[in-house]
PQR file with spaces between the fields and no chain letter, atoms N, CA, C, O and H, PARSE charges and radii, in Angstrom:
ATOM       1  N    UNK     1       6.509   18.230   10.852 -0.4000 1.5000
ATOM       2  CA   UNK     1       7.878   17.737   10.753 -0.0000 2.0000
ATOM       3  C    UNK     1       7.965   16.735    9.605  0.5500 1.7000
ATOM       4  O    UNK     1       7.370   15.693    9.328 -0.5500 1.4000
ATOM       5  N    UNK     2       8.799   17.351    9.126 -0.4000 1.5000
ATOM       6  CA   UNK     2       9.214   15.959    7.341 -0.0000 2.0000
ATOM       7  C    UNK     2      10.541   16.087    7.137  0.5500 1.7000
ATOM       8  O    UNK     2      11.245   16.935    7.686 -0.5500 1.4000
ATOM       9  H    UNK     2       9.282   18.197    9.352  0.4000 1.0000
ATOM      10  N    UNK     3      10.923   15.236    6.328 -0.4000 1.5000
ATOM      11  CA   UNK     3      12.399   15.068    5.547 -0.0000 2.0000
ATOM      12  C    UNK     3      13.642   15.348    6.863  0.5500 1.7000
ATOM      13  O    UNK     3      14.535   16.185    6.736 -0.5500 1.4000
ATOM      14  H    UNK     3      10.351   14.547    5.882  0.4000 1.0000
ATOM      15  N    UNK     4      13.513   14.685    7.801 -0.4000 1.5000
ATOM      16  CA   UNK     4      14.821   14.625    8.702 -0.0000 2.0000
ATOM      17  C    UNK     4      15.242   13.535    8.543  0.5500 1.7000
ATOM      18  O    UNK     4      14.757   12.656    7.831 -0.5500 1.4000
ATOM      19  H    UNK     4      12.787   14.005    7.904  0.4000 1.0000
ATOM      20  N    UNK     5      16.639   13.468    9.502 -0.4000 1.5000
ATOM      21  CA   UNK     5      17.393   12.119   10.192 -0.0000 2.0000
ATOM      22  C    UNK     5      16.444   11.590   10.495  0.5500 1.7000
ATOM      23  O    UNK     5      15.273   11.835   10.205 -0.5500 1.4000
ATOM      24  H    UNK     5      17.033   14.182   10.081  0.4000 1.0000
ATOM      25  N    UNK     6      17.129   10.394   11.444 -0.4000 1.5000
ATOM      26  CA   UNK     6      16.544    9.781   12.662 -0.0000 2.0000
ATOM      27  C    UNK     6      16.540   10.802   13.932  0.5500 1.7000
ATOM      28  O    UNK     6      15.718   11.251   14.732 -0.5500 1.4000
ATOM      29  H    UNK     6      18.080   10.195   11.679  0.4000 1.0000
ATOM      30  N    UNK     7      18.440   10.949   13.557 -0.4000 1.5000
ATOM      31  CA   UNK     7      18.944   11.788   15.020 -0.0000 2.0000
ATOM      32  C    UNK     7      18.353   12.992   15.060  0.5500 1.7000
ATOM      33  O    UNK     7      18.165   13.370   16.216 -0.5500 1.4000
ATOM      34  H    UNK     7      19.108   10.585   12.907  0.4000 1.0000
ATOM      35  N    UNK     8      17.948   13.821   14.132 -0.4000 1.5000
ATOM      36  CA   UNK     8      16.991   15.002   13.710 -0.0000 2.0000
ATOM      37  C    UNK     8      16.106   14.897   14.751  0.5500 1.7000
ATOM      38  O    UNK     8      16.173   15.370   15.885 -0.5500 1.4000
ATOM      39  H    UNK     8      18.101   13.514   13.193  0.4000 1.0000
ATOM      40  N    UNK     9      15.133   14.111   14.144 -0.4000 1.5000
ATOM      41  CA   UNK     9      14.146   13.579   15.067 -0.0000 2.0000
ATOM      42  C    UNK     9      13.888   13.229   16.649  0.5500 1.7000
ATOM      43  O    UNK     9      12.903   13.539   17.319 -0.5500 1.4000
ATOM      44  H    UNK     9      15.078   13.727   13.223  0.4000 1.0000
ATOM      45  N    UNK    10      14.652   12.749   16.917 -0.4000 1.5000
ATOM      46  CA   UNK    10      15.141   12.238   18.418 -0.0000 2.0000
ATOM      47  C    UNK    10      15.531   13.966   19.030  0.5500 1.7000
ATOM      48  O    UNK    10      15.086   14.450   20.071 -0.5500 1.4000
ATOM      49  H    UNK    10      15.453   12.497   16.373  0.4000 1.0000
ATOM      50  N    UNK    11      16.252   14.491   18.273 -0.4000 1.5000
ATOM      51  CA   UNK    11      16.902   15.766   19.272 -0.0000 2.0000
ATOM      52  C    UNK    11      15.626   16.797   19.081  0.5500 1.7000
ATOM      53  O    UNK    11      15.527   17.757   19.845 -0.5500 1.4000
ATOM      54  H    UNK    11      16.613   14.098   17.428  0.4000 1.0000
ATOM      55  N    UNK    12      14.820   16.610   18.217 -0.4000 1.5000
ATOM      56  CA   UNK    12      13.716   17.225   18.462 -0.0000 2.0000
ATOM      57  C    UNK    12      12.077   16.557   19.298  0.5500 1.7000
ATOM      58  O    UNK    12      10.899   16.904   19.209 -0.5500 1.4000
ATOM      59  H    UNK    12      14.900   15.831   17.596  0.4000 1.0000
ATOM      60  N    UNK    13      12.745   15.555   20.019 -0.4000 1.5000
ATOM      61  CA   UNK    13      12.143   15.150   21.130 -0.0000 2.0000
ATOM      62  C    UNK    13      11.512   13.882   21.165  0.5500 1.7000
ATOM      63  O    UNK    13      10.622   13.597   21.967 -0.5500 1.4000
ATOM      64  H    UNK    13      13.702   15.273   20.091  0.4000 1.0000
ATOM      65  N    UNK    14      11.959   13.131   20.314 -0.4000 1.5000
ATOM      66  CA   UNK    14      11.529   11.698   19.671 -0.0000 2.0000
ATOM      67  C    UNK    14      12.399   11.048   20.672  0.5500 1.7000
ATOM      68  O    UNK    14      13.164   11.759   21.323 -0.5500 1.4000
ATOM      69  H    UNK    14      12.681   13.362   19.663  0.4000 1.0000
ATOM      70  N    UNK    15      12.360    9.647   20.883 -0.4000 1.5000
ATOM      71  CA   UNK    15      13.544    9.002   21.653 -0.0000 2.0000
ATOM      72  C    UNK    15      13.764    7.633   21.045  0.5500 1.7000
ATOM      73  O    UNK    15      12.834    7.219   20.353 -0.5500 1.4000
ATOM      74  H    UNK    15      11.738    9.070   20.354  0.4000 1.0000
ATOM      75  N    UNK    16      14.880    6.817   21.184 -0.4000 1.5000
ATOM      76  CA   UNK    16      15.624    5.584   20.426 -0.0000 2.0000
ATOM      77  C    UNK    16      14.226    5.090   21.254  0.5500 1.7000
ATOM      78  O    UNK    16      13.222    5.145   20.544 -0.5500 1.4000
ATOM      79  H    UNK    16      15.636    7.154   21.746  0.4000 1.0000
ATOM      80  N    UNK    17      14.017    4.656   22.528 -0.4000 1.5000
ATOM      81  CA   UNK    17      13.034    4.228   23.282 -0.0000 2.0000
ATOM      82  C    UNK    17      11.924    3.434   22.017  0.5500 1.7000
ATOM      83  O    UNK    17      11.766    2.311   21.537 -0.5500 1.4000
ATOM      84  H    UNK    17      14.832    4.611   23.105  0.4000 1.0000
ATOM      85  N    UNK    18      11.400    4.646   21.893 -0.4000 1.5000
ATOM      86  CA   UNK    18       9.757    4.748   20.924 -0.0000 2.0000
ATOM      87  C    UNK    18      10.407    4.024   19.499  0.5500 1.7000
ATOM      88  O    UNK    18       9.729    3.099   19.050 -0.5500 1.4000
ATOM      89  H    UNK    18      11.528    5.558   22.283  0.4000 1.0000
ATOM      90  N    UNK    19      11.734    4.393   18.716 -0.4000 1.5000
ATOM      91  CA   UNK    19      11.960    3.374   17.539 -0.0000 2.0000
ATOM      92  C    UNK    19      12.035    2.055   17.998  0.5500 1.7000
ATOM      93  O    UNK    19      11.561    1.267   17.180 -0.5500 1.4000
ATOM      94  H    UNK    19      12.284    5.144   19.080  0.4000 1.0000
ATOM      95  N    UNK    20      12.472    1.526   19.038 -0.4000 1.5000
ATOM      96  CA   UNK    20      13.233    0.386   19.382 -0.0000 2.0000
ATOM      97  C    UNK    20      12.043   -0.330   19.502  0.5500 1.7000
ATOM      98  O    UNK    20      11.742   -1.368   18.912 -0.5500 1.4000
ATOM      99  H    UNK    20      12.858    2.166   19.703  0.4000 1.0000
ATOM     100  N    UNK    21      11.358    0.335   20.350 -0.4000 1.5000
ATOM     101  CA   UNK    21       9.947   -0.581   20.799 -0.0000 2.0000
ATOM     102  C    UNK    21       9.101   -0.730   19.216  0.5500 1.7000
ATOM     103  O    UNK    21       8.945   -1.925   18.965 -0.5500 1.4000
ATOM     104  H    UNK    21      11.602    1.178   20.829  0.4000 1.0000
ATOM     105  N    UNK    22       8.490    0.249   18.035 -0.4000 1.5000
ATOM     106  CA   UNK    22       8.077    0.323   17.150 -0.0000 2.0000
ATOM     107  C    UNK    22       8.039   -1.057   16.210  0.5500 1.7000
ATOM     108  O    UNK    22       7.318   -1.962   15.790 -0.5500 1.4000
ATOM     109  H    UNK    22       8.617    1.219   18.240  0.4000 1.0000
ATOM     110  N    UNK    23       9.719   -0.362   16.215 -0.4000 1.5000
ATOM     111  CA   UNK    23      10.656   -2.081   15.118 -0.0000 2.0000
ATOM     112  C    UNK    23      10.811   -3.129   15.456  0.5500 1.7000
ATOM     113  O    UNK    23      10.982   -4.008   14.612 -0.5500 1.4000
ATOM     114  H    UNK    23      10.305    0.373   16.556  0.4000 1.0000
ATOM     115  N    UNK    24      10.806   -3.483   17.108 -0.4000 1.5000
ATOM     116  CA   UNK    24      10.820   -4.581   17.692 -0.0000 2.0000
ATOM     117  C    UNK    24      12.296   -5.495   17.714  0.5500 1.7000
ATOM     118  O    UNK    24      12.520   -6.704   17.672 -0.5500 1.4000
ATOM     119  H    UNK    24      10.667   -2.769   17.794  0.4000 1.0000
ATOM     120  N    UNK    25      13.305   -4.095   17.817 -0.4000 1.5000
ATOM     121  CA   UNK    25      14.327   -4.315   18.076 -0.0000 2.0000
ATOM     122  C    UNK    25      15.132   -4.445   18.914  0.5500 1.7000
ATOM     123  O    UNK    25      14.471   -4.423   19.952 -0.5500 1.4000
ATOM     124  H    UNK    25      13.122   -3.112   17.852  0.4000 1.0000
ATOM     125  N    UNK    26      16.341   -4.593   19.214 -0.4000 1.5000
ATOM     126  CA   UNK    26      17.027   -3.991   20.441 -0.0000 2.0000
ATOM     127  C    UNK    26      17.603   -2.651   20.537  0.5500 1.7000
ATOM     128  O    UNK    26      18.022   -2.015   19.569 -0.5500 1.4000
ATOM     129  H    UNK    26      16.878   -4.610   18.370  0.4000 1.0000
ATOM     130  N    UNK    27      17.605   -2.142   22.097 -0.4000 1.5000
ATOM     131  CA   UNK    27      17.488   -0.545   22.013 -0.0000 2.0000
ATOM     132  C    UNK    27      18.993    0.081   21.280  0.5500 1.7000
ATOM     133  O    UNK    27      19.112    1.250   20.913 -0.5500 1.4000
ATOM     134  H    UNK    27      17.265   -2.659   22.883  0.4000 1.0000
ATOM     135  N    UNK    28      20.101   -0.991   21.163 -0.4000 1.5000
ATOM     136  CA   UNK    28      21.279   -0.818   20.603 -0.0000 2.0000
ATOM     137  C    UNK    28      21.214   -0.530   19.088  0.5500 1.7000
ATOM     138  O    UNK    28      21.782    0.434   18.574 -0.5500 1.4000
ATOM     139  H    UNK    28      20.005   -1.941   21.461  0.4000 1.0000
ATOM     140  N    UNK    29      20.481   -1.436   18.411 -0.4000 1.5000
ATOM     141  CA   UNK    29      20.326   -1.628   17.040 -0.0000 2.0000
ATOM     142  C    UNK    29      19.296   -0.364   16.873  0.5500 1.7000
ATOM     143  O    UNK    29      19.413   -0.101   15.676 -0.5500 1.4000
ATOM     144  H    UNK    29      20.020   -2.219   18.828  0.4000 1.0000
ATOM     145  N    UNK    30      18.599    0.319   17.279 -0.4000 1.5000
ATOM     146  CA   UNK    30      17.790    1.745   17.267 -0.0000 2.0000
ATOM     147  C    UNK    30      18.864    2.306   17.246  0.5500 1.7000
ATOM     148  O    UNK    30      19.182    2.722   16.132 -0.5500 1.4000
ATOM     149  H    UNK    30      18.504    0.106   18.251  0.4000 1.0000
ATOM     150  N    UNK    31      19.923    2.582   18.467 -0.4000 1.5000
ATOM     151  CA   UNK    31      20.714    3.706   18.818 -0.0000 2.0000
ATOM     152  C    UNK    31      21.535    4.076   17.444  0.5500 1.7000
ATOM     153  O    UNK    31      21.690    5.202   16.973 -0.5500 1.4000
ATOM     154  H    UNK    31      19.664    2.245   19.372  0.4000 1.0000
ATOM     155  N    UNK    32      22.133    2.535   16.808 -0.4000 1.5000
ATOM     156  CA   UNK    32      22.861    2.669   15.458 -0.0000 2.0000
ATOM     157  C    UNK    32      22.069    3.050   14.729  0.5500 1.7000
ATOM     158  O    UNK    32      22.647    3.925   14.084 -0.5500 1.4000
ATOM     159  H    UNK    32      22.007    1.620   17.191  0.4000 1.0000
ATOM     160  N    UNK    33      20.801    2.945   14.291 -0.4000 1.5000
ATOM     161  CA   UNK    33      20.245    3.350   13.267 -0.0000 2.0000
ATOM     162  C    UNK    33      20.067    5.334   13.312  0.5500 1.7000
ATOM     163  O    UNK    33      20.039    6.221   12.459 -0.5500 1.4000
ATOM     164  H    UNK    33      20.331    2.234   14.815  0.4000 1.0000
ATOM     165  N    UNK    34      19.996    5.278   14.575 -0.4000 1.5000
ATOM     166  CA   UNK    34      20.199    6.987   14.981 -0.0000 2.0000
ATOM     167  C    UNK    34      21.226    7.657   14.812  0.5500 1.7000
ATOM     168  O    UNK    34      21.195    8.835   14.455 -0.5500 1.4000
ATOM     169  H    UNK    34      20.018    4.557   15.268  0.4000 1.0000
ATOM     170  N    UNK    35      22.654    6.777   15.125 -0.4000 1.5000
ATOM     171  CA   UNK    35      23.757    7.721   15.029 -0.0000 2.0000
ATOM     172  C    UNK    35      24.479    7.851   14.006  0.5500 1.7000
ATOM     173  O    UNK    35      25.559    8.438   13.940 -0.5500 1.4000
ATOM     174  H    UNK    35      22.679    5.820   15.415  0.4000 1.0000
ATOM     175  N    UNK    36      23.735    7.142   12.916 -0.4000 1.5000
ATOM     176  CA   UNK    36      24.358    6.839   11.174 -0.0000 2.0000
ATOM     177  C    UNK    36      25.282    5.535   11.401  0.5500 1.7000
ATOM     178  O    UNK    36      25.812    5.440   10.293 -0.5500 1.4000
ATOM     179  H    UNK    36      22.858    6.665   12.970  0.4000 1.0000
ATOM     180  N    UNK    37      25.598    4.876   11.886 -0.4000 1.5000
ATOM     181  CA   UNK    37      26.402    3.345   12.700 -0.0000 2.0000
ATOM     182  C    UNK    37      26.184    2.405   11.301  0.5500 1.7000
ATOM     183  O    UNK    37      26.941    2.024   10.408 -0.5500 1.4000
ATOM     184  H    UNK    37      25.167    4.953   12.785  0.4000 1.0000
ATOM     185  N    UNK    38      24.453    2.206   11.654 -0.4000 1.5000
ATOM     186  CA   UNK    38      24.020    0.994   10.763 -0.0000 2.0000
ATOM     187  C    UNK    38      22.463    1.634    9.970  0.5500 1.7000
ATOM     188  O    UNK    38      21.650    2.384   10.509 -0.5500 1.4000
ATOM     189  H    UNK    38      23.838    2.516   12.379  0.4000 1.0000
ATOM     190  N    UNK    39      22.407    1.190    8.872 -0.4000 1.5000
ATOM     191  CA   UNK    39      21.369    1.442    7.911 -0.0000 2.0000
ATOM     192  C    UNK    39      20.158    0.319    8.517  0.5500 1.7000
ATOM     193  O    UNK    39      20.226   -0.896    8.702 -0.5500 1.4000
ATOM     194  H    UNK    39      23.068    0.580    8.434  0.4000 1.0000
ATOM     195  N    UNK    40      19.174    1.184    8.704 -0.4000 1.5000
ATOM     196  CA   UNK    40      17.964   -0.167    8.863 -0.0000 2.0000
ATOM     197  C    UNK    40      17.016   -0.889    7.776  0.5500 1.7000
ATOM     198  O    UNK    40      16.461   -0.284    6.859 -0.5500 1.4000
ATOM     199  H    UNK    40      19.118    2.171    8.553  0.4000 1.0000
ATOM     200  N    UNK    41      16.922   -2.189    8.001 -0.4000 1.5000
ATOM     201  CA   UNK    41      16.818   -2.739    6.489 -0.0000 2.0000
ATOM     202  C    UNK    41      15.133   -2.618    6.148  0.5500 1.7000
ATOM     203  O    UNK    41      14.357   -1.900    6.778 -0.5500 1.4000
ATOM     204  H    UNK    41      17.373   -2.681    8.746  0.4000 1.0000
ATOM     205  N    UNK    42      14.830   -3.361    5.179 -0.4000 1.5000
ATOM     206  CA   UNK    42      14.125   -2.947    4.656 -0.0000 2.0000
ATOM     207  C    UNK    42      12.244   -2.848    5.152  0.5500 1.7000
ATOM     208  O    UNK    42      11.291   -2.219    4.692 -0.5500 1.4000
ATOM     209  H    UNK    42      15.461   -3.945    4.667  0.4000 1.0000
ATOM     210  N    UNK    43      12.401   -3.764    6.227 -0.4000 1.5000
ATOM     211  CA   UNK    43      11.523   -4.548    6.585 -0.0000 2.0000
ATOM     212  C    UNK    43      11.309   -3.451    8.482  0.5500 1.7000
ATOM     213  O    UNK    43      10.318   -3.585    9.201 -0.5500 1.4000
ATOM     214  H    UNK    43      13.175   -4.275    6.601  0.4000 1.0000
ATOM     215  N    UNK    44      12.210   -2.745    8.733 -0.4000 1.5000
ATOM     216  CA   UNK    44      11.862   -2.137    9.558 -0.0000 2.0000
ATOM     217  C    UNK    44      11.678   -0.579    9.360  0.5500 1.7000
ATOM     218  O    UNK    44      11.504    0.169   10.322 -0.5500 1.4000
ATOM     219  H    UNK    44      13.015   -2.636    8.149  0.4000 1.0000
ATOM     220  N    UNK    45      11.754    0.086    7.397 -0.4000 1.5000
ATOM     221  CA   UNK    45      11.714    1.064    7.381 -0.0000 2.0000
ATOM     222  C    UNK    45      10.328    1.370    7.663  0.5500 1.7000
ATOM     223  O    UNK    45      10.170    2.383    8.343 -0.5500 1.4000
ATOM     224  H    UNK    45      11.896   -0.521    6.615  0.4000 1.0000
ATOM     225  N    UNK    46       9.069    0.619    7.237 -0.4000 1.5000
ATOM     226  CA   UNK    46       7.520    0.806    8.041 -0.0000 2.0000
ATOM     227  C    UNK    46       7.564    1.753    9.288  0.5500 1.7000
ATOM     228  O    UNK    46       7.188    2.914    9.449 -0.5500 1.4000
ATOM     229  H    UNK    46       9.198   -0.205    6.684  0.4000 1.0000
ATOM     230  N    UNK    47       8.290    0.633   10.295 -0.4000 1.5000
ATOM     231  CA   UNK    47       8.010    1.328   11.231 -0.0000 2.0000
ATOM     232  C    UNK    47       8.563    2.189   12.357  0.5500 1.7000
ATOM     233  O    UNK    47       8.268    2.494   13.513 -0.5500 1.4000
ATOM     234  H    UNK    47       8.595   -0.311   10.165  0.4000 1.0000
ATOM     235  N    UNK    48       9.726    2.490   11.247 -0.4000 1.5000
ATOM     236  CA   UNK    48      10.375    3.643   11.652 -0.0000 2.0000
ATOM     237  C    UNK    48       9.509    5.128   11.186  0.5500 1.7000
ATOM     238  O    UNK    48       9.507    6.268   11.650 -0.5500 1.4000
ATOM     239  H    UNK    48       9.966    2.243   10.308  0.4000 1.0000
ATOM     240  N    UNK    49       8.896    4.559   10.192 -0.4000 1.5000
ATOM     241  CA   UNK    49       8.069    6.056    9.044 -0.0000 2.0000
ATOM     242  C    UNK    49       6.698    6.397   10.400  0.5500 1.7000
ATOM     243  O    UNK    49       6.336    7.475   10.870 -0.5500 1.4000
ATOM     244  H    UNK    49       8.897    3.632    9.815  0.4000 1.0000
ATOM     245  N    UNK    50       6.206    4.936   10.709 -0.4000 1.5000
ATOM     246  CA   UNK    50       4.954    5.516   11.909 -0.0000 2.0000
ATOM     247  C    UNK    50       5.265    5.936   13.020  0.5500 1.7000
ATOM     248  O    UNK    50       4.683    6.764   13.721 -0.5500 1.4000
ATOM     249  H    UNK    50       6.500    4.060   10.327  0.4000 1.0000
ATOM     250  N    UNK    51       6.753    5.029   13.311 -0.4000 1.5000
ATOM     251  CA   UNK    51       6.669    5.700   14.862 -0.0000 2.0000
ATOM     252  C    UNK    51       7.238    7.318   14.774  0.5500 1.7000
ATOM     253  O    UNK    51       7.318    7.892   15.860 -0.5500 1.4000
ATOM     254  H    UNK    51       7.226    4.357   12.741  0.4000 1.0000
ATOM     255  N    UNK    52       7.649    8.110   13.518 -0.4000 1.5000
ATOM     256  CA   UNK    52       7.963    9.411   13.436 -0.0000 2.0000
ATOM     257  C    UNK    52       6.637   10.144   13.178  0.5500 1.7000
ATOM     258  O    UNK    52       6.409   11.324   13.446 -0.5500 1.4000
ATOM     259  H    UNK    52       7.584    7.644   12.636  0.4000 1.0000
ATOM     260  N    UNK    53       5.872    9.336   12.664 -0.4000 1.5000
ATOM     261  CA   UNK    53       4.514   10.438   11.757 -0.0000 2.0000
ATOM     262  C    UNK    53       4.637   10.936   10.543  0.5500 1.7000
ATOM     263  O    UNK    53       4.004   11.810    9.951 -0.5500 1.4000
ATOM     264  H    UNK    53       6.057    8.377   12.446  0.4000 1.0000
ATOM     265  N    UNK    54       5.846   10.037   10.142 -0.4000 1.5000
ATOM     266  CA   UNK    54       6.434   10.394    8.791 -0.0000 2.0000
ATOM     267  C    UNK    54       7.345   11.709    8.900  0.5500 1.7000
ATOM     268  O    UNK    54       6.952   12.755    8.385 -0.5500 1.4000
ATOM     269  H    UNK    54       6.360    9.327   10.623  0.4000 1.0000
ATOM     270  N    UNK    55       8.317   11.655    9.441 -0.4000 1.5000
ATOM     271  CA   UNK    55       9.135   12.542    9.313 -0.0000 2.0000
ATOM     272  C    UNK    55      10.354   12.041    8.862  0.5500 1.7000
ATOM     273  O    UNK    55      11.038   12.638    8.031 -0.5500 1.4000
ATOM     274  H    UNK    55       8.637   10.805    9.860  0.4000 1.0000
ATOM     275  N    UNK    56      10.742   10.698    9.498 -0.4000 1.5000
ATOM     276  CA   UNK    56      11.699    9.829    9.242 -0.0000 2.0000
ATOM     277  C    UNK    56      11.026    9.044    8.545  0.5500 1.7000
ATOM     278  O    UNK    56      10.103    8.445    9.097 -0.5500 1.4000
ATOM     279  H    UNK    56      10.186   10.213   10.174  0.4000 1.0000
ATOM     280  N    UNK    57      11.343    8.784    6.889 -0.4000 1.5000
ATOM     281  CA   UNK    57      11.487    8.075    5.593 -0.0000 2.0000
ATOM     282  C    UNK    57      12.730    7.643    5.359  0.5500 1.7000
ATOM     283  O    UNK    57      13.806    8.048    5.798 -0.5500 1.4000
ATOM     284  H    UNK    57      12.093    9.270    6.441  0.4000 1.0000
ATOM     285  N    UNK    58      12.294    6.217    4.140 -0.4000 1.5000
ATOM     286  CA   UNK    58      13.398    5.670    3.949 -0.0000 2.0000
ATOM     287  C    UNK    58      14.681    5.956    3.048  0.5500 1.7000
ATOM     288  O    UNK    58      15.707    5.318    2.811 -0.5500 1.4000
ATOM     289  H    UNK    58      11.419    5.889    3.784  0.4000 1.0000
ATOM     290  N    UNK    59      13.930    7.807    2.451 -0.4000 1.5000
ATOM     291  CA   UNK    59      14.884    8.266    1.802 -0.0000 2.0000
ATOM     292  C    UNK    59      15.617    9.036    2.536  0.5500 1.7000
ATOM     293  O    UNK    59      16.634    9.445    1.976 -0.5500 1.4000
ATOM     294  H    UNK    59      13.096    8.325    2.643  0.4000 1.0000
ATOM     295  N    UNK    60      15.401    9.459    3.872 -0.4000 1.5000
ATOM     296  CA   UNK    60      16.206    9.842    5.039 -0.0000 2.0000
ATOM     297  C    UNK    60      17.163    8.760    5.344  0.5500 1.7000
ATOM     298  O    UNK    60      18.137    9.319    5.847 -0.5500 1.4000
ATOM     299  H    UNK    60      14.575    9.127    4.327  0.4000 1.0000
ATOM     300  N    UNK    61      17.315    7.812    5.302 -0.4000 1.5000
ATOM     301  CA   UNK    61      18.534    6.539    5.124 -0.0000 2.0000
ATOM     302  C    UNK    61      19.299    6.390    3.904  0.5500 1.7000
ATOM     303  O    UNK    61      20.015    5.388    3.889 -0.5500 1.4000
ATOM     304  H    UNK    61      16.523    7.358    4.894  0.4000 1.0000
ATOM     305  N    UNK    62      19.327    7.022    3.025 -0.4000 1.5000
ATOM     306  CA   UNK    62      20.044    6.779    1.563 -0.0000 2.0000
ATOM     307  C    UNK    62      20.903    7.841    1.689  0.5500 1.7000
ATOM     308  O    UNK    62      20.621    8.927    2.197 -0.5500 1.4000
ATOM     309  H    UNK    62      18.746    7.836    3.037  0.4000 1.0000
ATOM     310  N    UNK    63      22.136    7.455    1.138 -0.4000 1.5000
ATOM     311  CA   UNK    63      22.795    8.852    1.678 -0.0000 2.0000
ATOM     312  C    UNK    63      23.003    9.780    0.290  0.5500 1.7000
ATOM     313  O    UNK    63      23.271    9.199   -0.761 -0.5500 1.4000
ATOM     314  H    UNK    63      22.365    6.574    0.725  0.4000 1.0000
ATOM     315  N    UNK    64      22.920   10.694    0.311 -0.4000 1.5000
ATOM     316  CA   UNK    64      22.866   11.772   -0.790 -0.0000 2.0000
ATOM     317  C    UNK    64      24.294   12.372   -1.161  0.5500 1.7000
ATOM     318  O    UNK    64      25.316   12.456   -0.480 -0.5500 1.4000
ATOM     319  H    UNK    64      22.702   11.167    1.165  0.4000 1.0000
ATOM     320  N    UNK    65      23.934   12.885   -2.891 -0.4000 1.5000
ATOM     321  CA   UNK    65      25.283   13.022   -3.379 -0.0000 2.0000
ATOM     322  C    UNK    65      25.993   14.089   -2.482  0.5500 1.7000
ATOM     323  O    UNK    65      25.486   14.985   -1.807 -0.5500 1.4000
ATOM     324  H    UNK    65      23.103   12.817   -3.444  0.4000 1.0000
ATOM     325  N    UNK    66      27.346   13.738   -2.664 -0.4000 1.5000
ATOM     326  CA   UNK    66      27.491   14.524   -1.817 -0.0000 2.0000
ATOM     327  C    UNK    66      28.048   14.369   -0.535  0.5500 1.7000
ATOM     328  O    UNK    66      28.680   15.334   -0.104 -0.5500 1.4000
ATOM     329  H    UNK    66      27.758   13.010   -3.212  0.4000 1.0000
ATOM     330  N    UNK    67      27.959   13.438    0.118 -0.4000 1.5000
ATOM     331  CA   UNK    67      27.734   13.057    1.192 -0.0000 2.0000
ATOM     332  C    UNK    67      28.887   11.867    1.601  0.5500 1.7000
ATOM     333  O    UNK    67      29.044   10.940    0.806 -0.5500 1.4000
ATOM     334  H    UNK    67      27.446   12.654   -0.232  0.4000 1.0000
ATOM     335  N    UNK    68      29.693   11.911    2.864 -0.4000 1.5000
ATOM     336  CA   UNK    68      30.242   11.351    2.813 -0.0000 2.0000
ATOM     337  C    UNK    68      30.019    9.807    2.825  0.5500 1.7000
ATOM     338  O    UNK    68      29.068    9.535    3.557 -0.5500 1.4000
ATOM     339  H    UNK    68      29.565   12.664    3.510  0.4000 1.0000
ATOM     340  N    UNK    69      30.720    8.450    2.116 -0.4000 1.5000
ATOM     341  CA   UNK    69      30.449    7.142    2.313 -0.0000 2.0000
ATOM     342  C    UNK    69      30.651    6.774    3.565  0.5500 1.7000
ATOM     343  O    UNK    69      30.449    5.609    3.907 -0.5500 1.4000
ATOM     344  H    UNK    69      31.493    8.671    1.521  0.4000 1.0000
């Protein structure tokens, strides 16, 4: 598994759970980072990349041309 969402990820059996705990966030501030809500900054893209296995990168957060703002 490479180059997905977050939410990608999660619906293929990942859960906000496992980011939230990872980043050491709250499970709300995961959920936004999953549902496109809120961009996660820079300092928690680490460990968003391990707790996927690298599927979720921080160029999976940049939004592409194209794409709505």
């Amino acid at each position: 598994m490479a180059d997905m969402t977050l939410r990608e990820w999660i619906n293929n059996g990942g859960s906000i759970r496992q980011i939230q705990q990872a980043a050491g966030v709250h499970y709300v501030t995961a959920w936004k980072w999953a549902s496109s809500r809120k961009i996660p900054s820079w300092k928690h893209i680490p460990a968003i990349e391990r707790a996927t296995n690298g599927a979720v990168t921080a160029a999976d957060f940049v939004p592409q041309q194209g794409d709505a703002a």
